[in-house]
C-alpha positions in Angstrom: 19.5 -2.1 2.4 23.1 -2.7 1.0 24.8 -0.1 3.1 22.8 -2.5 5.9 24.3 -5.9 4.7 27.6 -4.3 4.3 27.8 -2.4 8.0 25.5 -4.0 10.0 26.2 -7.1 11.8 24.0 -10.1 13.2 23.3 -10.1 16.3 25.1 -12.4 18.3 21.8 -13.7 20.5 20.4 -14.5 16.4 23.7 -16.8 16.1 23.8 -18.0 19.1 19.9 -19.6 18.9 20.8 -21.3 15.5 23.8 -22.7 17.7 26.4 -20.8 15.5 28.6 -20.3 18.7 31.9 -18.9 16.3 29.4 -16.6 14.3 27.8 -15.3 17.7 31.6 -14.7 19.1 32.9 -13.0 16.6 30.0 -10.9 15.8 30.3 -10.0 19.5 34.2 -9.1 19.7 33.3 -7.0 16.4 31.2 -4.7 18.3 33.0 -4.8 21.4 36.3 -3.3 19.5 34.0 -0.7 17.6 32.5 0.7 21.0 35.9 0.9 22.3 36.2 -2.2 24.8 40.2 -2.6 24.9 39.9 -5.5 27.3 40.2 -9.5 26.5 37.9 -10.1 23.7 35.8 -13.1 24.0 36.3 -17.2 23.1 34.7 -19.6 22.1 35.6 -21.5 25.3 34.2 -19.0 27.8 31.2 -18.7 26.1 30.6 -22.4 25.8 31.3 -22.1 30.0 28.9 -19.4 30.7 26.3 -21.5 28.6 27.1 -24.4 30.1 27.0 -22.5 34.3 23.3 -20.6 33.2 22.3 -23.9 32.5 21.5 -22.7 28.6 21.8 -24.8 25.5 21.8 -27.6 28.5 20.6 -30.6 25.8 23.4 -29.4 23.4 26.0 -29.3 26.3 24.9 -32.1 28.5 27.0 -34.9 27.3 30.2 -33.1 28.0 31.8 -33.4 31.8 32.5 -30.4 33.5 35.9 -31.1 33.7 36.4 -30.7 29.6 36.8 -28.1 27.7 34.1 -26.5 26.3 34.6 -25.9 22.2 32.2 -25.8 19.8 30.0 -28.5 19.2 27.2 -29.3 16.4 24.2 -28.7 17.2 21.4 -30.8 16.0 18.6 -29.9 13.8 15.9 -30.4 17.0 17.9 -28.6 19.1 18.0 -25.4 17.1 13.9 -26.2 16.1 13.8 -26.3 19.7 15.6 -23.3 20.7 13.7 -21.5 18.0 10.0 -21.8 19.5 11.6 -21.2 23.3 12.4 -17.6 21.2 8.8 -17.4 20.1 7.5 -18.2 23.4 9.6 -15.4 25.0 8.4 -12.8 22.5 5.0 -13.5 23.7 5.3 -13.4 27.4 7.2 -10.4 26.3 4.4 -8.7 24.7 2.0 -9.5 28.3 4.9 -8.1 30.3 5.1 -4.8 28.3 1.2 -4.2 29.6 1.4 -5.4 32.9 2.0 -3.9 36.2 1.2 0.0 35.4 3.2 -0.1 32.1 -0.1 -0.1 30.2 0.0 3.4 31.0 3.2 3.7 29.2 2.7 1.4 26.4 -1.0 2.8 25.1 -0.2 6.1 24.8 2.3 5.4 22.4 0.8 2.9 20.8 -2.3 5.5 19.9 0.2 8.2 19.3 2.4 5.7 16.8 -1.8 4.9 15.1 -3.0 8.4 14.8 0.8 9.9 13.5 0.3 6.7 11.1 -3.0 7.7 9.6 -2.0 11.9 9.2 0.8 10.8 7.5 -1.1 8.6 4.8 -2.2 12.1 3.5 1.1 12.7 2.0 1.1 9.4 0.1 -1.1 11.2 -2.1 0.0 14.8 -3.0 1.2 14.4 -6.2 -2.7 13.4 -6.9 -3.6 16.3 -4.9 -1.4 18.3 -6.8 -3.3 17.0 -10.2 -6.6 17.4 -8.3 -6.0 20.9 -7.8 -4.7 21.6 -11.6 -2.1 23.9 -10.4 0.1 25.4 -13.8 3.2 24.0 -12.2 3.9 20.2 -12.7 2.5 17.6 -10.3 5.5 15.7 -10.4 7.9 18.7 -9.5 5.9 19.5 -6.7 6.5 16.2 -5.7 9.7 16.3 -6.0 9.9 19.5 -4.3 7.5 18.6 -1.1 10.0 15.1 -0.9 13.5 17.5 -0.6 11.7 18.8 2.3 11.7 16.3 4.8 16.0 17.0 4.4 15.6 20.3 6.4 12.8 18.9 8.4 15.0 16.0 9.2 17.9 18.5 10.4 15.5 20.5 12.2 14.3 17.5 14.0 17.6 16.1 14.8 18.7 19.1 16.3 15.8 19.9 18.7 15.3 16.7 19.8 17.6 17.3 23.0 15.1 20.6 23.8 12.2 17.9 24.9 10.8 14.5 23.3 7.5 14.8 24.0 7.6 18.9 23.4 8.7 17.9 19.4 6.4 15.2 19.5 3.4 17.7 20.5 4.5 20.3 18.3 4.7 17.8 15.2 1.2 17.0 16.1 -0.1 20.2 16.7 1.8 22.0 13.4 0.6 19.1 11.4 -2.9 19.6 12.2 -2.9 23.4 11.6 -1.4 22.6 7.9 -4.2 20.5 7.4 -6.4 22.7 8.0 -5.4 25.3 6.1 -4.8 22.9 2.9 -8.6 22.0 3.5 -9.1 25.8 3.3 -7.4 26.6 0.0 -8.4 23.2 -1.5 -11.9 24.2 -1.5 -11.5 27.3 -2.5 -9.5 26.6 -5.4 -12.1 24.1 -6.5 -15.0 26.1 -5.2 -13.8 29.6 -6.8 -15.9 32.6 -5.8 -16.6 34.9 -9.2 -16.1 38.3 -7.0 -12.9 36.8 -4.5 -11.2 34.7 -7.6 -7.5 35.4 -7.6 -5.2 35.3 -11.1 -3.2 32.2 -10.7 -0.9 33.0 -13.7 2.4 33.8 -11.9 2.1 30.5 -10.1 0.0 32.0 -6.5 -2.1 28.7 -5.7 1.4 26.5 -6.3 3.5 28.1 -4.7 0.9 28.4 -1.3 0.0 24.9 -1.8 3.4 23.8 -2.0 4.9 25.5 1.1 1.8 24.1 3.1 2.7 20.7 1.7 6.7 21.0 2.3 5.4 22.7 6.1 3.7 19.7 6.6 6.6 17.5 5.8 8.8 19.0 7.9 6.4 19.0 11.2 5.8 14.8 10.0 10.0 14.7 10.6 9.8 16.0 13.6 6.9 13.5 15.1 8.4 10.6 13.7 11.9 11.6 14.9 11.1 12.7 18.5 8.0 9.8 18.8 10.8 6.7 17.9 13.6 8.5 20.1 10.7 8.6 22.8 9.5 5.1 22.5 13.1 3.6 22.4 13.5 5.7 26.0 10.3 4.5 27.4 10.7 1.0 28.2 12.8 -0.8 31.0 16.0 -2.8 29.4 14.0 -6.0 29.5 11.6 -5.0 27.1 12.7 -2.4 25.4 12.5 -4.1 21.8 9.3 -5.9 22.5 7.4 -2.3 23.8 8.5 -0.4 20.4 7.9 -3.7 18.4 4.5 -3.5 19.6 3.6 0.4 19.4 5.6 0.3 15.5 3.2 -3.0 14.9 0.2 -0.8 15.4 1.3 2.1 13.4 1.6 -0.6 11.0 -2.2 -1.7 11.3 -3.4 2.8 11.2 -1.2 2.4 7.4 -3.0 -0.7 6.3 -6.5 1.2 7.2 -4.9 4.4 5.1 -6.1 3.4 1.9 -9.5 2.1 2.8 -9.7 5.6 4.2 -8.4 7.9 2.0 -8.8 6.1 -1.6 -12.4 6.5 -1.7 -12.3 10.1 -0.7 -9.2 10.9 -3.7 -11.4 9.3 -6.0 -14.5 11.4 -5.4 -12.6 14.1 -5.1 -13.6 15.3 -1.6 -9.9 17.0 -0.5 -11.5 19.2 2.3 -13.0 16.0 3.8 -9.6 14.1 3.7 -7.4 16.9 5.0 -10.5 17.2 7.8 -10.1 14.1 8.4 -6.6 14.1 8.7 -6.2 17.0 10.9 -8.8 15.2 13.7 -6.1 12.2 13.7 -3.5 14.6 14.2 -5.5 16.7 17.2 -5.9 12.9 18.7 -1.9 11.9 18.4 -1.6 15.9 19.9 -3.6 14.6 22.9 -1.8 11.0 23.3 1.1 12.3 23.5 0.3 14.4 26.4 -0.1 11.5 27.9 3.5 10.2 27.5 6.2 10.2 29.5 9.0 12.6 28.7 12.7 10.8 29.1 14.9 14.3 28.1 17.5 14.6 29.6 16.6 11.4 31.7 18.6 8.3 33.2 16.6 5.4 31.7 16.9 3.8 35.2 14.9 7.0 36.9 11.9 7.0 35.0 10.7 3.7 35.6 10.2 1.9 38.8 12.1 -1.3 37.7 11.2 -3.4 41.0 8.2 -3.4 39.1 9.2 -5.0 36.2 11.6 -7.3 37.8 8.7 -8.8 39.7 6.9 -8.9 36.6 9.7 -11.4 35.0 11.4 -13.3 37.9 8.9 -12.8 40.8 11.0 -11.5 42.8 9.7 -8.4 45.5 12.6 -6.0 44.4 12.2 -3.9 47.5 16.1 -3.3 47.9 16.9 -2.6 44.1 13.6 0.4 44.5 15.3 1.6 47.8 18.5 1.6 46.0 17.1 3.3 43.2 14.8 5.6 45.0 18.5 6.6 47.1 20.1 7.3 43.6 17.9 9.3 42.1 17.2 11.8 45.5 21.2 12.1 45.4 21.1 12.7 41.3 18.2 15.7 41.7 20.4 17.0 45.0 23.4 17.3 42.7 
């Protein structure tokens, strides 16, 4: 959070609703000059013109001719109040837009996929009570400790896969995830459910160190979901709505962690590990099957996977048939080349 504060700036649209129009331009020119933009940085005065020519902030700039200049003027506490709920407003007709006109198909998919990966990784919330559950001879919290330094390789595996095929990582963190769970439900019930003529000598450590590398396994296949499903959902929306459609599919991952511990509490506290990691591994099989459903963007202009004429009739009405025909043109030309 500090390294955040320190490096990350506002955004300039967050200044620019409060009416902080020197905040909003300097915030701007800051990331213009750290992507490289060598041209004339922004003022003040141009931006007050381009607000004043879109006709926006028209009540804060409507007592000045066109004639004057255009600095920076206070901005009254309505004003901002009302600038404020126009914001809210637009975050809801955002919301309809990022189901309407076919992108339901889109938006659903990853919405269920961001739920079901949600609620398989809730299981790992509670290893180092597994861990005690299990009575392995090594320490609960070192295994811990051990299953967390995991997710650094799995992190680095991720990262460098993720150009080999979104959805392919996103399917195979599913599908990996939901083959460890099954086989933690196998050795969790028969470690406690031990067979007199199959029971195997745990001193050197057998059970922990099994149980462990399924549990580090699994960490490293929950990396690589996360990883490839956020790249994937920040790829699958047009520009427009591209922060409302993964606002909305992280918001309902949100609601599959708030259900975690209604799920799985009870079944810790009985002691019924099989039927959690079951459980588990049947939300992972249904993420597995979402994500088929997805749409892949490796490797993929933003602009070609989505029929934008769509969305542009969505939010200004208008029919769009040049921009697809232009479109449709550049993207026969792209697969020719």
């Amino acid at each position: 959070a500090s390294l955040v504060m320190i490096f990350v700036p506002e955004s300039p649209r967050y200044f620019l609703c409060r009416g902080k129009t020197k905040e909003a331009v300097h915030v701007a020119n800051v990331i213009a000059t750290r992507i490289g933009y060598v041209d004339k940085l922004l003022t003040e005065e141009e931006l007050g013109q381009h607000l004043f020519q879109a006709r926006i902030g028209e009540a804060k700039y409507h007592d000045l001719d066109a004639n004057e200049s255009y600095g920076t003027v206070e901005t009254p506490p309505a004003i901002i109040q009302e600038n404020l709920l126009r914001e809210v407003w637009m975050s809801l007709v955002s919301i309809k837009q990022v189901f309407a006109n076919g992108m339901y198909s889109t938006t659903i998919p990853l919405q269920l996929s961001f739920f079901s990966l949600t609620l398989a990784t809730g299981v790992a919330q509670w290893f180092t009570r597994i861990f005690q559950m299990l009575e392995l001879p090594t320490d609960a919290y070192v295994l811990s400790f051990c299953n967390t330094l995991a997710q650094i390789p799995g992190m680095m595996l991720a990262s460098g896969l993720i150009e080999t095929g979104r959805r392919r990582l996103v399917m195979i963190g599913f599908g990996g995830g939901s083959a460890i769970l099954i086989l933690l439900s196998t050795v969790a019930n028969k470690i406690q459910n031990p067979e007199k003529e199959t029971t195997v000598d745990d001193s050197e450590g057998l059970n922990s160190l099994i149980v462990l590398g399924l549990a580090c396994s699994y960490s490293i296949f929950l990396c690589m979901a996360w990883l490839s499903l956020d790249v994937l959902s920040a790829e699958s929306f047009p520009t427009k709505v591209r922060s409302t459609g993964r606002g909305v599919c992280v918001a309902t991952g949100r609601m599959g962690g708030f259900c975690v511990q209604f799920l799985y509490g009870p079944l810790i506290n009985e002691g019924r590990l099989t039927y959690m990691f079951g459980i588990a591994s049947l939300f992972a099989i249904g993420g597995l099957v979402m994500s088929c459903q997805t749409t892949d963007t490796t490797h993929v202009d933003l602009r070609d996977h989505w029929d934008y004429s769509k969305v542009d009739s969505a939010v200004n009405g208008e029919n769009g048939s040049h921009d697809r025909q232009r479109r449709k043109t550049s993207l026969a030309e792209t697969k020719r080349s």
